[in-house]
LUMMI-761536 format. One line per field, with one value per residue (C-alpha): residue in three letters; residue number from 1; x, y, z. Coordinates in pm, whole numbers. Last residue first. Example, Ala and Ser with C-alpha at 12.3 -4.5 7.8 and 13.67 -1.06 7.14 Angstrom:
<atoms>
rest	c(SER	ALA);
nr	c(2	1);
X	c(1367	1230);
Y	c(-106	-450);
Z	c(714	780);
</atoms>
This chain:
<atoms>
rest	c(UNK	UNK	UNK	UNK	UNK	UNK	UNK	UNK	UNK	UNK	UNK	UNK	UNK	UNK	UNK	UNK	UNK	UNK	UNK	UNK	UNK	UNK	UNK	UNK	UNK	UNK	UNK	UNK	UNK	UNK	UNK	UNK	UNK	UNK	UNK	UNK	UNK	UNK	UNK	UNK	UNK	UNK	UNK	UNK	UNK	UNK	UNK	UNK	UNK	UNK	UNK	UNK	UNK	UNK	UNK	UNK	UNK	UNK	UNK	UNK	UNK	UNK	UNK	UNK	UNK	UNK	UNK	UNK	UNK	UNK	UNK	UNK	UNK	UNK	UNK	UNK	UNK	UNK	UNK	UNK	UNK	UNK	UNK	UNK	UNK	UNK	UNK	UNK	UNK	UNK	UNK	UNK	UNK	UNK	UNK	UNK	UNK	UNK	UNK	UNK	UNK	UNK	UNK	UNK	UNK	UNK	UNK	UNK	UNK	UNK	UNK	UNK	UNK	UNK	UNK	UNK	UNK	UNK	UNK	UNK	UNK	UNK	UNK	UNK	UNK	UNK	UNK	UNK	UNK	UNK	UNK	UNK	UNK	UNK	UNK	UNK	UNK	UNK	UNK	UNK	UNK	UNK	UNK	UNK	UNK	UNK	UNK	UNK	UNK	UNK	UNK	UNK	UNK	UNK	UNK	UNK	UNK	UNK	UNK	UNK	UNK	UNK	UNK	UNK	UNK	UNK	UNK	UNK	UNK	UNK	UNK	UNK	UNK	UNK	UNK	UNK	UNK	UNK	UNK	UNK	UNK	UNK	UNK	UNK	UNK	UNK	UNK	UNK	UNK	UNK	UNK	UNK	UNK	UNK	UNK	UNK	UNK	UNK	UNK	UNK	UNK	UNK	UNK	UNK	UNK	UNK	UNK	UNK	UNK	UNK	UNK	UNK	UNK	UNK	UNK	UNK	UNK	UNK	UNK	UNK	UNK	UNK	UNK	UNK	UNK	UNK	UNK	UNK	UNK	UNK	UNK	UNK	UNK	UNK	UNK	UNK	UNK	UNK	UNK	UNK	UNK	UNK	UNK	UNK	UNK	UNK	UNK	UNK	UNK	UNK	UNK	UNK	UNK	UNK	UNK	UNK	UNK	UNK	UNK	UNK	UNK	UNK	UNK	UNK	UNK	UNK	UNK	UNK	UNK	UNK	UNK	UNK	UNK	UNK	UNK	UNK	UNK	UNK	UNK	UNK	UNK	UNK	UNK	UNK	UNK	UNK	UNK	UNK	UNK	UNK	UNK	UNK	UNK	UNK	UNK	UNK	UNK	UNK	UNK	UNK	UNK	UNK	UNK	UNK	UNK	UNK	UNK	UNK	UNK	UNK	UNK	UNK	UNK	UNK	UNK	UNK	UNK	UNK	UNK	UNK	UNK	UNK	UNK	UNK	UNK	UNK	UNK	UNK	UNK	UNK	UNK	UNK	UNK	UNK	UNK	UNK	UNK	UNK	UNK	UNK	UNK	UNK	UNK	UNK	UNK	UNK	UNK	UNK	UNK	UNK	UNK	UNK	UNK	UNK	UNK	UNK	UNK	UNK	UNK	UNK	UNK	UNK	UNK	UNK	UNK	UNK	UNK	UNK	UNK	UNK	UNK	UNK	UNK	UNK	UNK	UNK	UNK	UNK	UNK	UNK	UNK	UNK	UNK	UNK	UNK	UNK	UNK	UNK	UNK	UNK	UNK	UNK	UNK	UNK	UNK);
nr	c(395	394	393	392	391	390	389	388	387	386	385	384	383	382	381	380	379	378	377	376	375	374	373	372	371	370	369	368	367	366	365	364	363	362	361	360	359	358	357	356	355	354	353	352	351	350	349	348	347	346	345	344	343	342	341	340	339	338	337	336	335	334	333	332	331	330	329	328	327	326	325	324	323	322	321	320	319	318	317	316	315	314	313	312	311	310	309	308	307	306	305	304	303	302	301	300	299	298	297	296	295	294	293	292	291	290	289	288	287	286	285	284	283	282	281	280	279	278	277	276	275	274	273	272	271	270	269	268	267	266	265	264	263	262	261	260	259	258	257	256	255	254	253	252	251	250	249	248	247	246	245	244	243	242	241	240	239	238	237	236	235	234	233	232	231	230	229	228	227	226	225	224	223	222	221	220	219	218	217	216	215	214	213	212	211	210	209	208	207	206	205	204	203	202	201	200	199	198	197	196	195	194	193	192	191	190	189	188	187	186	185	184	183	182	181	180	179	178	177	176	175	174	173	172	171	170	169	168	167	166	165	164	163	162	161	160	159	158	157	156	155	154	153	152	151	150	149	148	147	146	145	144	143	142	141	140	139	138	137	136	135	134	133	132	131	130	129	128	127	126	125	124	123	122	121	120	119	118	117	116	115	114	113	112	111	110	109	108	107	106	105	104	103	102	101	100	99	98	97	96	95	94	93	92	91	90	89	88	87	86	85	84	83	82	81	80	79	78	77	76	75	74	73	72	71	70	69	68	67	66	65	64	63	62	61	60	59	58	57	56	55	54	53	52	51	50	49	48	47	46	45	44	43	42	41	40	39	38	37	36	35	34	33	32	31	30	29	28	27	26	25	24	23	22	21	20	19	18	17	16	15	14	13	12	11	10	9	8	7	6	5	4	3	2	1);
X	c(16418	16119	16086	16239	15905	15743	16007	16000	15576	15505	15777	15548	15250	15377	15503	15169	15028	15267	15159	15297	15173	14908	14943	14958	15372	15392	15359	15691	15852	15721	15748	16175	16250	16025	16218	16578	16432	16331	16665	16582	16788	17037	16968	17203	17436	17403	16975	16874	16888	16633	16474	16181	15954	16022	16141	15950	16002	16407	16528	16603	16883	16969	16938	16682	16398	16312	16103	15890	15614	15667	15707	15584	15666	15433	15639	15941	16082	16310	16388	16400	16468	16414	16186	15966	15778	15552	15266	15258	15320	15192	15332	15191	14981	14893	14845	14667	14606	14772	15021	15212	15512	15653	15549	15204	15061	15300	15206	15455	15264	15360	15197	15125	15292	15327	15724	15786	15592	15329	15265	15629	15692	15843	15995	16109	16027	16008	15741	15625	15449	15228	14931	14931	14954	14783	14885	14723	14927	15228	15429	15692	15678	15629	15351	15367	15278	15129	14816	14543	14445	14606	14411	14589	14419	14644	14853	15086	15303	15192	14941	14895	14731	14568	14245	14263	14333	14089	14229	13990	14070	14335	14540	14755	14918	15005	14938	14922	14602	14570	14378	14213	13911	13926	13996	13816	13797	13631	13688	13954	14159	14382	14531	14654	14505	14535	14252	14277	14030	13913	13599	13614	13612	13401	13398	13183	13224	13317	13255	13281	13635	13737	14027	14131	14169	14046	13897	13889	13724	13579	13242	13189	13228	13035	13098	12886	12637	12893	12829	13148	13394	13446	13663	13721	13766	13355	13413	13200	12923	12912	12740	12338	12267	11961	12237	12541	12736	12509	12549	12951	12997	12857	13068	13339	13289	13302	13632	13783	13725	14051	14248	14168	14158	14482	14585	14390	14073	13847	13500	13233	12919	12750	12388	12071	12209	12216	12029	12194	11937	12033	12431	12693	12996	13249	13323	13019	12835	13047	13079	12713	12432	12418	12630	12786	12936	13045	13179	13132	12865	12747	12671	12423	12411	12095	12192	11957	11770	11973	11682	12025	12256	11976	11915	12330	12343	12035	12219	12522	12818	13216	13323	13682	13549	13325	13027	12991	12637	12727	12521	12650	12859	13203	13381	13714	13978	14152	14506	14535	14419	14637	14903	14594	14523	14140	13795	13750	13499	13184	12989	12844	12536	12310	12314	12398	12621	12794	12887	13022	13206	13404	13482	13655	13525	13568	13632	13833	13971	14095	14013	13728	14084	14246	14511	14873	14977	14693	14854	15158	14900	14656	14658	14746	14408	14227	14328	14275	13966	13927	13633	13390	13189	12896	12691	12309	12122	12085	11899);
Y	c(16536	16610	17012	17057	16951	17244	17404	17159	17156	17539	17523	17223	17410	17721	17495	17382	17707	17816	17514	17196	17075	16774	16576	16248	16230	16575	16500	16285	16545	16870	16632	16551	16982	17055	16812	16917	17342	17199	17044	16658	16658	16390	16026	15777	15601	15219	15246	15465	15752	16081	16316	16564	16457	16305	15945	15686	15360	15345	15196	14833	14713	14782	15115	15412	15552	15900	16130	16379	16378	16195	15796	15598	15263	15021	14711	14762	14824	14663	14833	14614	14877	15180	15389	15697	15978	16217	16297	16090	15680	15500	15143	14846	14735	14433	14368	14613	14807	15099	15196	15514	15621	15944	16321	16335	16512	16324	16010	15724	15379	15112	14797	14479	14231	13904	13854	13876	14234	14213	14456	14435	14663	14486	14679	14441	14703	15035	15178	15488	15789	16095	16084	15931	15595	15428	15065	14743	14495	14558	14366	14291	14232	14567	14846	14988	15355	15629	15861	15857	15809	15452	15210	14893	14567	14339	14363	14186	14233	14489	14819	15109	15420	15681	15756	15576	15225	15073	14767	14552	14288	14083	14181	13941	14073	13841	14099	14449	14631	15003	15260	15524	15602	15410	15041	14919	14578	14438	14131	13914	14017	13788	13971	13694	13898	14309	14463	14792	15113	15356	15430	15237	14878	14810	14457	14337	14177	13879	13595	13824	13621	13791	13603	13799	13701	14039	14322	14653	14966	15187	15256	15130	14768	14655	14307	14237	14090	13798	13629	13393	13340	13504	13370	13600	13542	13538	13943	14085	14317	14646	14721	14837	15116	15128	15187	15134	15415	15472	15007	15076	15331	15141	14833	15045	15197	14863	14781	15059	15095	14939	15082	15450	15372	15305	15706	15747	15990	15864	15795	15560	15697	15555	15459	15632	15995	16196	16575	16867	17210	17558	17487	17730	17526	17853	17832	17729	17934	18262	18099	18166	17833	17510	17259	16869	16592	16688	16423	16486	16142	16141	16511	16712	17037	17289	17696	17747	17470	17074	16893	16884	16733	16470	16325	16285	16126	15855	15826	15736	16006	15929	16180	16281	16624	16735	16947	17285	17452	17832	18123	18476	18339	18159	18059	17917	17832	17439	17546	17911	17760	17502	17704	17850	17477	17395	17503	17428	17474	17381	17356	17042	16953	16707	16605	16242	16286	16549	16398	16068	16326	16459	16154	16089	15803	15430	15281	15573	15854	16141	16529	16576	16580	16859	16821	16822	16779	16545	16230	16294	16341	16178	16230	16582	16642	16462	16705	17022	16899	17005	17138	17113	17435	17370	17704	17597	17604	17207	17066);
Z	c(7835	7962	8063	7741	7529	7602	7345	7095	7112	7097	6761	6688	6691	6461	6229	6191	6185	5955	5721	5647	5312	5190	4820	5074	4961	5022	5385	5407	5246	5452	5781	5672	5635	5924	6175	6024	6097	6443	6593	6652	7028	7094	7208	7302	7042	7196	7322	7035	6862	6786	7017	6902	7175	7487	7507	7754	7717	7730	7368	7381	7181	6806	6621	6519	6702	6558	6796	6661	6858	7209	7227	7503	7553	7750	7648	7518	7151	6919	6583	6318	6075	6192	6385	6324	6502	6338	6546	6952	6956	7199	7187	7363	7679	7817	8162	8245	8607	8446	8732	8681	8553	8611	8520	8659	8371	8129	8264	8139	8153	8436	8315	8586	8574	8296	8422	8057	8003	7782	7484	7290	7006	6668	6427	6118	5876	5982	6180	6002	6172	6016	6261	6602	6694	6954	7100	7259	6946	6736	6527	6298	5898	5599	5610	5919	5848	5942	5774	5993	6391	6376	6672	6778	6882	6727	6438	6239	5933	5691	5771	5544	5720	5409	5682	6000	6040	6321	6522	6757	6619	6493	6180	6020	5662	5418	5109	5222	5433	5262	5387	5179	5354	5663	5767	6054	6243	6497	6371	6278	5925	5715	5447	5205	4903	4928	5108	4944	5028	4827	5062	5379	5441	5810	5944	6189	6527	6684	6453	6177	5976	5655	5476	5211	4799	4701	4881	4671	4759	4506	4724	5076	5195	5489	5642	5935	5651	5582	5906	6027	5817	5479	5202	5013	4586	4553	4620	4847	4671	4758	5143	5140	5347	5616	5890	5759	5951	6285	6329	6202	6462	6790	6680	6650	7000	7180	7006	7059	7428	7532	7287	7319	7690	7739	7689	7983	8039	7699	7828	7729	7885	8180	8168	8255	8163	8474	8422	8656	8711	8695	8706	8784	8675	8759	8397	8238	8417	8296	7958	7885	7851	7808	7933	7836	7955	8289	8482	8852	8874	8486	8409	8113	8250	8268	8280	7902	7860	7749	7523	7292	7547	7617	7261	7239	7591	7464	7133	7255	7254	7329	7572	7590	7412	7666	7487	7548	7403	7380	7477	7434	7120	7119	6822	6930	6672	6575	6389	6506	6846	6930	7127	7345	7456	7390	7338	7004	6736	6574	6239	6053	6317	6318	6637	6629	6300	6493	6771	6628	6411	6691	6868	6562	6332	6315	6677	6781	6654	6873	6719	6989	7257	7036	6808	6802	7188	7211	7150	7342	7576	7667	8041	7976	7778	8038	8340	8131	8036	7628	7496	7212	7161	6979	6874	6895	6548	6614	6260);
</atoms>
């Protein structure tokens, strides 16, 4: 077991390339493949307690715990075991780096902050790492394959029901307890499939590997899902969807689809929404940067919705390619709405947009949150308040 105080932190760069997604949580706190970058960490140490190194706004909500010596681990890095094995071998001043990407340090926050280094170690291979909002789709399916080989390691899956019909190798399929899969179509051919705990495949679902559906996640009759998609925690998916990775408890459970997005926590796509993830002249992607403030090139070709805490749209809502969407924001009419809108707006391309005012916003998350048994708490409020006003400078 690591005794060593873990200190995930947040690179101030990074964090504002990913945001809106990481204006209500810190960078450690992003899921991808199965788990959070977090808990891939601390299954490969060994470790159940840590903290946060991150905005000061954030802090109530996700605290610091610093000690003389602290062992700071990058939180945009996704961990193998060879970089996991190395970052706890780390001595006191020694730093775990790929190139100038610091992965992890040992030692007092004085080093650490003026990257006083006794010695450097260099992994053998590059690590995975999460600097671009694009990248949490992009890498997901990679990283889900990594999970589910930690997850099911020397575990046996439940049974598969003889009502599937499963394509491809049935032992990529792992089912945990109380989960039901009935009457899907489960195709392995490139990668496995991961049902979590109290999970529902309904029948019809059709489902491509990689594909992950978390604790709680529901998959609804007729749905088409194409890998790599991972549904996080109480996320109920309908229609079709490609490549898209839900951090926990949203929404797109009726027809429409999206494909090469991220969306954050708390969201609903209503029925009929359908987001666009290639542009009809096939060019390159242009992606809102909020560090940068503008658009900047991607290098993709396909790219979808990114959706930050909290945001909704109506029915059959329309939506561009490459559209980001702050937290809070409510997308509501017909036509296109503009593809980036800053956070707690609400409208749509005929009525315009006019500003969510905070005590409306806390009023609708309080319902929609009580629906999961879960409340808003000061410290929540206490975030978005932080968020609304930052969130001027956008709009």
């Amino acid at each position: 077991m690591n005794t060593r105080n873990i200190i995930f932190f947040d690179d101030n760069d990074v964090r504002k390339n990913l945001l809106p997604i990481t204006y209500t949580r810190p960078i450690a706190k992003i899921r991808l493949g199965i788990t959070t970058i977090e808990e891939k960490w601390a299954t490969m140490l060994g470790v159940s307690n840590y903290s946060y190194l991150t905005a000061s706004y954030l802090k109530a909500k996700f605290p610091l715990t610093a000690r003389r010596y602290n062992l700071m681990i990058a939180g945009h890095i996704i961990p193998t075991p060879e970089i996991a094995e190395l970052t706890m071998k780390l001595n006191l001043g020694e730093a775990l780096c790929y190139g100038d990407q610091l992965i992890a340090f040992y030692g007092s926050a004085r080093g650490f902050d003026q990257r006083k280094f006794t010695r450097t170690i260099t992994p053998k291979k590059a690590p995975v790492t999460i600097q671009y909002l694009y990248h949490i789709f992009e890498a997901n399916g990679q990283v889900l394959k990594q999970d589910f080989e930690m997850l099911t390691a020397g575990r046996q899956s439940a049974p598969i029901s003889a009502t599937n019909t499963v394509v491809g190798d049935p032992n990529r399929i792992f089912i945990e307890e109380g989960a039901s899969v009935e009457g899907a179509f489960l195709n392995t051919r490139e990668g496995p499939i991961y049902i979590g705990k109290d999970v529902e495949v309904m029948e019809g679902a059709c489902i491509r590997a990689p594909f992950a559906a978390c604790d709680h996640a529901k998959v609804r009759m007729g749905a088409k899902v194409y890998g790599a998609t991972t549904l996080g925690p109480h996320c109920k998916i309908g229609g079709e969807v490609e490549n898209t990775v839900m951090i926990g408890y949203s929404n797109k459970a009726h027809d429409g689809f999206i494909g090469d997005a991220v969306i954050g926590e708390w969201c609903n796509i209503g029925g009929g929404t359908t987001a666009s993830n290639l542009k009809n002249d096939y060019g390159e992607i242009k992606l809102w940067n909020y560090g940068a403030k503008r658009f900047m090139r991607t290098g993709l070709q396909f790219c979808g919705l990114i959706m930050g805490d909290h945001c909704k749209t109506g029915v059959n809502c329309m939506i561009n390619t490459a559209t980001v969407l702050g937290v809070g924001v409510n997308i509501h009419g017909a036509g296109f709405p503009r593809n980036f809108v800053a956070s707690f707006m609400e409208g749509g391309s005929t009525a315009g947009f006019k500003d969510v005012k905070l005590d409306a916003f806390f009023a609708l998350a309080e319902r929609v949150m009580a629906r999961r048994g879960l409340k808003l708490t000061q410290a929540d409020r206490d975030i978005y308040t932080a968020i609304h006003e930052m969130s001027k400078r956008y709009k």
